[in-house]
C-alpha positions as CSV (number, residue, x, y, z in Angstrom):
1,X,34.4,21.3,-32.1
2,X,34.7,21.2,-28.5
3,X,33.5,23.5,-25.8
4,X,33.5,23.5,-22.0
5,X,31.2,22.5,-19.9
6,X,30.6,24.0,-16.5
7,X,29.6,21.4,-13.7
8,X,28.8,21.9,-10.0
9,X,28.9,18.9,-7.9
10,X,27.8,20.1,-4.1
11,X,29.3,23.2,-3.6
12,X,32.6,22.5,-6.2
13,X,32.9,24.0,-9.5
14,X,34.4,21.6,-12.6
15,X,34.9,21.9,-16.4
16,X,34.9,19.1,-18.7
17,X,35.1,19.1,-22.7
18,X,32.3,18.1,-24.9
19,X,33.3,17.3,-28.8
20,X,30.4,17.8,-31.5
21,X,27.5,19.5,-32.4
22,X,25.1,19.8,-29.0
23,X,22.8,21.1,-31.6
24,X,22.2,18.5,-33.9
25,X,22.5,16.0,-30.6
26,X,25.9,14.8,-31.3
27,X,27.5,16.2,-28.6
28,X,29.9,13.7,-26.5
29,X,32.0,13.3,-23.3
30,X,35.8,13.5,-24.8
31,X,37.9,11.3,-22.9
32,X,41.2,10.1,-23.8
33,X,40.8,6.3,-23.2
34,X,44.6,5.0,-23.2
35,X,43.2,2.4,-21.2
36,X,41.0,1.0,-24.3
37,X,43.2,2.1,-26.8
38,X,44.3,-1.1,-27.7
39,X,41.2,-3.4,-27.3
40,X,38.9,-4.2,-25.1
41,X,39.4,-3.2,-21.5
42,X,38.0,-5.2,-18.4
43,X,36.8,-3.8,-15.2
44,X,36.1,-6.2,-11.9
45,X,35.0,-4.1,-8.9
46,X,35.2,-6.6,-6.0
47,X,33.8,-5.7,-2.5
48,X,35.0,-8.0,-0.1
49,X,32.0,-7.3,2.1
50,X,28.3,-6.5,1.3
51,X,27.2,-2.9,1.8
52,X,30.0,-1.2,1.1
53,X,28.7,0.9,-1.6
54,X,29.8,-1.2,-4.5
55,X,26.3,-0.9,-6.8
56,X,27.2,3.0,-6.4
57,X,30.7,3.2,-7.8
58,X,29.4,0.6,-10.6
59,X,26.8,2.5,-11.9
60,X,29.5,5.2,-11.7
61,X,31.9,3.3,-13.7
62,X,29.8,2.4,-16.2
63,X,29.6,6.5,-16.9
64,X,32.8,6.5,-17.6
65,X,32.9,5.4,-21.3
66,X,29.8,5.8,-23.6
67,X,30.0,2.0,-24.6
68,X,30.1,-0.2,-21.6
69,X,28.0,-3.6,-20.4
70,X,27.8,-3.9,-16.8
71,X,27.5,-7.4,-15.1
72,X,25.9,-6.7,-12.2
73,X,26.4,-9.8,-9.1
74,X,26.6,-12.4,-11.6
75,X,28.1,-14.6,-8.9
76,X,24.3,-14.3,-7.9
77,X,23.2,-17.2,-9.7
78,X,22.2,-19.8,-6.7
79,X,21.6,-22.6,-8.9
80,X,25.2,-22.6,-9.7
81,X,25.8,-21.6,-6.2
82,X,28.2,-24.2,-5.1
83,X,30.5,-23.7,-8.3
84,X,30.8,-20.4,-7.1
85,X,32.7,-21.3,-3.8
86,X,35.1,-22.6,-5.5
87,X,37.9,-19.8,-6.8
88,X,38.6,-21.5,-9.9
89,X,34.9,-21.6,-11.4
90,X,34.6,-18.1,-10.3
91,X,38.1,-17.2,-12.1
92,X,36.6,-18.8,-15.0
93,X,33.2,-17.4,-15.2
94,X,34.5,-14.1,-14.8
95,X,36.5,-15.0,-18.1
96,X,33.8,-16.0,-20.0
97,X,32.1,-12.5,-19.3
98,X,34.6,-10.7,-20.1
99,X,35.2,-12.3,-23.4
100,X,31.5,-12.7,-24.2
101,X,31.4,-16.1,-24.2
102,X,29.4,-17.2,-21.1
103,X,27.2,-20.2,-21.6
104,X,23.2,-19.1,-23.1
105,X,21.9,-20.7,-19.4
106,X,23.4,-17.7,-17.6
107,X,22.0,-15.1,-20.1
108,X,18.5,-16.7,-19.9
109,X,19.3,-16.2,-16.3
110,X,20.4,-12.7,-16.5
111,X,17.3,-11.5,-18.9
112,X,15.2,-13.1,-15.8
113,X,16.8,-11.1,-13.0
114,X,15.5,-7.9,-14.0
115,X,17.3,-6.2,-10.5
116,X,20.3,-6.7,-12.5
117,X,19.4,-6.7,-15.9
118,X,18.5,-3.0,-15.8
119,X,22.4,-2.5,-14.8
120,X,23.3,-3.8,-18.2
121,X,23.9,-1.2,-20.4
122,X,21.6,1.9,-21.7
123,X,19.9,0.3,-24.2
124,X,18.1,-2.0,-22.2
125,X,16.3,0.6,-20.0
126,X,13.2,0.3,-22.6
127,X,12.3,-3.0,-21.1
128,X,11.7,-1.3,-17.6
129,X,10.0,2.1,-19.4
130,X,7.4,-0.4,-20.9
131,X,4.0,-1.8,-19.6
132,X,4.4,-4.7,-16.7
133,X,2.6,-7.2,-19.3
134,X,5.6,-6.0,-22.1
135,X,8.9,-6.2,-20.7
136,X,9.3,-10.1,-20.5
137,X,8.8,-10.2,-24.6
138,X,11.3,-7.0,-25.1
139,X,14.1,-8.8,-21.9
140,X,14.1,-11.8,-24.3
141,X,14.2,-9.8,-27.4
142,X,17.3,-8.2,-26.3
143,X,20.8,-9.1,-27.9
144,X,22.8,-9.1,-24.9
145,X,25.7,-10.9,-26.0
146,X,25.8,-9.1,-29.3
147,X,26.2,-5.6,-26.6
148,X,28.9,-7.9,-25.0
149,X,30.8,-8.1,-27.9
150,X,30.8,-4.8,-29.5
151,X,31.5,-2.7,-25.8
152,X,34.7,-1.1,-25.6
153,X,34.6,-1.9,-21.7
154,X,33.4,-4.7,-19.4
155,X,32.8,-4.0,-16.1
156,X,31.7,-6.9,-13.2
157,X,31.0,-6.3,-10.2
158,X,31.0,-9.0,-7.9
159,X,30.7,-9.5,-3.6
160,X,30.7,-13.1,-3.3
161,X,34.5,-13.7,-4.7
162,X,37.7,-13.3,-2.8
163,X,40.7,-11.7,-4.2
164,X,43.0,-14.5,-4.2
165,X,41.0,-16.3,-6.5
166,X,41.6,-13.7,-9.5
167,X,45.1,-13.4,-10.5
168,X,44.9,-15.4,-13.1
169,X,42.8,-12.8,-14.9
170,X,45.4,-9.9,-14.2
171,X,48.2,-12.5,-15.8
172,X,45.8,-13.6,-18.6
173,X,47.1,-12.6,-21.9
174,X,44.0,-12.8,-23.6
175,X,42.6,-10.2,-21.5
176,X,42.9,-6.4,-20.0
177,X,41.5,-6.6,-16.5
178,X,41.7,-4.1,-14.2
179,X,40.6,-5.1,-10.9
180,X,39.1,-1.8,-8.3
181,X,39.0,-3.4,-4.8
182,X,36.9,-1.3,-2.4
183,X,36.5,-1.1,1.1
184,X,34.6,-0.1,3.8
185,X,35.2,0.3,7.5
186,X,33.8,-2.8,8.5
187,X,31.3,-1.3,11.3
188,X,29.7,0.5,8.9
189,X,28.9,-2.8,6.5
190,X,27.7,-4.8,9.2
191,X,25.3,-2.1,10.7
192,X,23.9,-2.2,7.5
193,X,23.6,-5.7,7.0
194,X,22.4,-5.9,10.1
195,X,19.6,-3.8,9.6
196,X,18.2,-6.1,6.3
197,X,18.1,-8.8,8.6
198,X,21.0,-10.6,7.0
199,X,23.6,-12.6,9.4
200,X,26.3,-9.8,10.7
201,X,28.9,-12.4,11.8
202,X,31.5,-9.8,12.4
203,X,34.3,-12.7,12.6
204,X,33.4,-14.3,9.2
205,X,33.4,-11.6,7.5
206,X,36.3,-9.6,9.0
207,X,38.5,-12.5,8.3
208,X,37.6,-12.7,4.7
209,X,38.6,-9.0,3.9
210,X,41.8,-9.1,6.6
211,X,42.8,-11.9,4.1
212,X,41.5,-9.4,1.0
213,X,43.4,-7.0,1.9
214,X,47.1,-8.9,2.3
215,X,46.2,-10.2,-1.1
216,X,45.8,-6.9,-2.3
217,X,48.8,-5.5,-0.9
218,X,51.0,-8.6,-2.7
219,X,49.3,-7.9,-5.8
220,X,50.1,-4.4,-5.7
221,X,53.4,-5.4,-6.0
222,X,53.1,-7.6,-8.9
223,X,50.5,-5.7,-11.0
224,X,51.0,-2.5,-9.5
225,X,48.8,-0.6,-13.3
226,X,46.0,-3.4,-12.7
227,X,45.0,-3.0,-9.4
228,X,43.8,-0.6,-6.6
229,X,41.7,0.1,-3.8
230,X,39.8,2.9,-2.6
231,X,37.8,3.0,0.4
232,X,33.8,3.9,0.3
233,X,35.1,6.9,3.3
234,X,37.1,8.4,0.7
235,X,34.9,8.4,-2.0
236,X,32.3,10.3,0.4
237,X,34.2,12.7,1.8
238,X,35.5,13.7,-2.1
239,X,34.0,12.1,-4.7
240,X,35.5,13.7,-7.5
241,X,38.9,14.0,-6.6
242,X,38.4,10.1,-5.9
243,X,36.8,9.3,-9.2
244,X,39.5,11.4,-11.1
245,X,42.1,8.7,-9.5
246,X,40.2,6.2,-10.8
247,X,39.6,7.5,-14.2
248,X,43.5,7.9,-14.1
249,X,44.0,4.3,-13.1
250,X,41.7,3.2,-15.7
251,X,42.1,5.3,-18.7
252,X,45.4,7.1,-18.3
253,X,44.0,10.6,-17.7
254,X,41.6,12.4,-15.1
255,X,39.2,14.1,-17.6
256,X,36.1,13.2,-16.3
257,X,33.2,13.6,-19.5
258,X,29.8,15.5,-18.5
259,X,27.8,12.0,-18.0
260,X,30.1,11.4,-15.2
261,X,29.8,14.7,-13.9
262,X,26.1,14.3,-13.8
263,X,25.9,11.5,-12.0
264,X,28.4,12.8,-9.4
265,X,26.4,15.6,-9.0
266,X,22.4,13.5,-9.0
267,X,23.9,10.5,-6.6
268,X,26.7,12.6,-4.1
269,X,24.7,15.7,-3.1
270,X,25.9,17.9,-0.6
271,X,22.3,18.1,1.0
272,X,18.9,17.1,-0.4
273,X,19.6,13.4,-0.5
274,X,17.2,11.6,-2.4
275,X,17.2,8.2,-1.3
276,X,13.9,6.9,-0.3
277,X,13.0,4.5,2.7
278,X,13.3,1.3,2.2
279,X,15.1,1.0,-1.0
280,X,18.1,-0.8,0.0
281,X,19.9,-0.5,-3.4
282,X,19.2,3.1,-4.2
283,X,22.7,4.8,-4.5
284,X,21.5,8.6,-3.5
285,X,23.8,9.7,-0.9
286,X,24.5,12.8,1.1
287,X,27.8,12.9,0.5
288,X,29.0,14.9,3.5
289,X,27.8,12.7,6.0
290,X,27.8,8.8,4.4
291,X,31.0,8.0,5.4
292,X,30.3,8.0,9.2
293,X,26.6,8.0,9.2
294,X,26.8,4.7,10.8
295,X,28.4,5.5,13.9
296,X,24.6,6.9,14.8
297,X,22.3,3.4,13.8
298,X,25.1,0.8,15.1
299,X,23.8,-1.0,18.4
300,X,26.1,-1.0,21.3
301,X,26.0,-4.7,21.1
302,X,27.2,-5.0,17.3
303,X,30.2,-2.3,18.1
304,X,31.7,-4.5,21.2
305,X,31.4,-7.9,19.0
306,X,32.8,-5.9,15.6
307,X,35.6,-4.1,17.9
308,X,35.7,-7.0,20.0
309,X,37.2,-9.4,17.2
310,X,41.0,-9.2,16.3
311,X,40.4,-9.2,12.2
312,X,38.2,-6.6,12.7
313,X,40.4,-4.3,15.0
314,X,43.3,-5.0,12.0
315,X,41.0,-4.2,8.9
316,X,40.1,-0.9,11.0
317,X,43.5,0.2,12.0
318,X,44.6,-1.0,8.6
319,X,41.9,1.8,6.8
320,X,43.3,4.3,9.5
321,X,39.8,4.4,11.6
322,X,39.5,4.7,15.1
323,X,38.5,2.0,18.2
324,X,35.8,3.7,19.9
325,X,35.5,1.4,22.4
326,X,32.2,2.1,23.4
327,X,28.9,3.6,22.1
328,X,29.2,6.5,24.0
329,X,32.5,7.4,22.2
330,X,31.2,6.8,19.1
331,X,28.5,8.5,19.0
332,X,30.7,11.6,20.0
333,X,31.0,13.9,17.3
334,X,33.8,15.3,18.4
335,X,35.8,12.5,18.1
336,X,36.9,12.0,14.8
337,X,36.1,8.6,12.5
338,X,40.2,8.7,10.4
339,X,43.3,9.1,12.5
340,X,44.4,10.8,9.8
341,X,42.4,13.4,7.7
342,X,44.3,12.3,4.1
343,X,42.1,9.9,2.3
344,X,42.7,8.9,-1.2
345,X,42.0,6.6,-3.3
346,X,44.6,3.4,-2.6
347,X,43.8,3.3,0.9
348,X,44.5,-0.2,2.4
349,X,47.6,-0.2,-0.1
């Protein structure tokens, strides 16, 4: 039996359909998962550079269908650190997720990262819930591969890959990969980076998603139903509207199912952000204001060297973004962030 469900996410009203009996706690999100309908489907969200809101849209793709395992930065793994610079290792890693059959070095690695572990899938919550001198006995208790194997989607989420490296998963015919690319205006990232202490390097890293972005673009044209990109602005300014593209993209339809909804409405409030000082992972946002909240923490030193570098200036005309030029300007309110007011999902494309 199905019913609808009224939803407000900041001030925006939205139904969705629940099937079942709520009563006798069978109630679940009905979504029409064309994507999965023929076996497994596999998810890569690639961020070509660091703080660009990527652990936010993964914990919101793994919403999006009741059984899902969620790799969270499993190109993290620095004992195998120099395997991952090379494209073909990390093509074939990411394989071996996907199809469950990773070696038992990087799940006894995985159940040790309990940052990422707790990304894994629902079930293995408990181990955090539990006392301190618990969880390591109920991490290594856990059947990881066996929730692998019986998920109906896969979903990695990586920042230390490069695009070009992964075709050969889109052209795999043992697979169904899907791969989301999102970006982020470039200031933004490297105020934030910044600000943990890590190495900004706007040429380094600008460079790598210039190059991210042409290889998007050419394998738009070749796998035009396997890949897309959305930009973190977009996803601010409407997150549902944004997330309905990509539940399109991904399963064929835009119903988004009440656990979705929920999170929409918990992570991308309108006001009354909860995200706490110092918790650099925590993915509570104001919704209205995180696409451009940068423009008042970036240094005046960090904007000439980010505006002052040519891959930079093209990533950020490329995302439809204004050159300030100088702090003063950007710190201006009045003068707008987009050159154009239209974002959508596919926005580099």
């Amino acid at each position: 039996m199905a019913s609808d469900v009224d939803v407000i996410v900041g001030e925006e009203q939205h139904f969705v359909q629940k099937v079942g009996n709520e009563a006798d706690g069978e109630g679940r999100d009905c979504v029409a998962s064309e994507g999965v309908r023929n076996g497994v489907l596999q998810v890569l969200l690639l961020s070509s550079i660091p703080r660009s809101g990527s652990t936010l849209l993964a914990e919101l793709l793994a919403t999006t269908h009741h059984n899902s395992v969620l790799f969270f930065e499993p190109l993290s793994n620095h004992r195998k650190n120099p395997c991952y610079q090379d494209g073909s290792c990390v093509k074939d890693l990411l394989k071996s997720l996907f199809q469950c059959t990773y070696e038992q070095d990087f799940e006894n690695w995985l159940k040790g990262k309990g940052l990422f572990l707790k990304y894994y899938h629902s079930s293995v919550r408990r181990c955090f819930q539990r006392p301190r001198e618990g969880g390591g006995a109920c991490r290594r208790e856990l059947a990881l591969r066996s929730l692998c194997q019986n998920a109906t989607v896969r979903i990695a989420k990586v920042i230390r890959s490069r695009l070009s490296w992964l075709e050969g998963l889109l052209n795999d015919t043992l697979l169904q990969v899907k791969i989301v690319h999102l970006l982020r205006d470039p200031r933004a990232s490297l105020t934030s980076i910044k600000q943990l202490g890590w190495k900004s390097e706007p040429l380094l890293r600008c460079q790598a998603l210039e190059k991210d972005i042409q290889e998007y673009n050419e394998l738009l044209i070749k796998y035009p139903s396997k890949v897309i990109s959305l930009t973190q602005e977009s996803f601010s300014v409407d997150p549902v509207a944004t997330t309905r593209d990509l539940h399109m993209f991904l399963y064929g339809n835009d119903i988004l199912g009440t656990t979705t909804h929920q999170y929409l409405k918990e992570h991308m409030k309108a006001s009354g952000s909860r995200r706490l000082p110092g918790d650099t992972m925590d993915t509570h946002r104001n919704s209205r204001e995180e696409h451009q909240a940068w423009r008042w923490k970036i240094t005046g030193r960090l904007l000439k060297e980010t505006e002052g570098e040519a891959a930079c200036r093209a990533v950020i005309a490329q995302m439809g973004h204004t050159l300030f030029g100088s702090l003063q300007n950007c710190r201006n309110s009045s003068y707008s962030l987009a050159t154009h007011t239209n974002y959508a999902a596919g926005g580099s494309s």
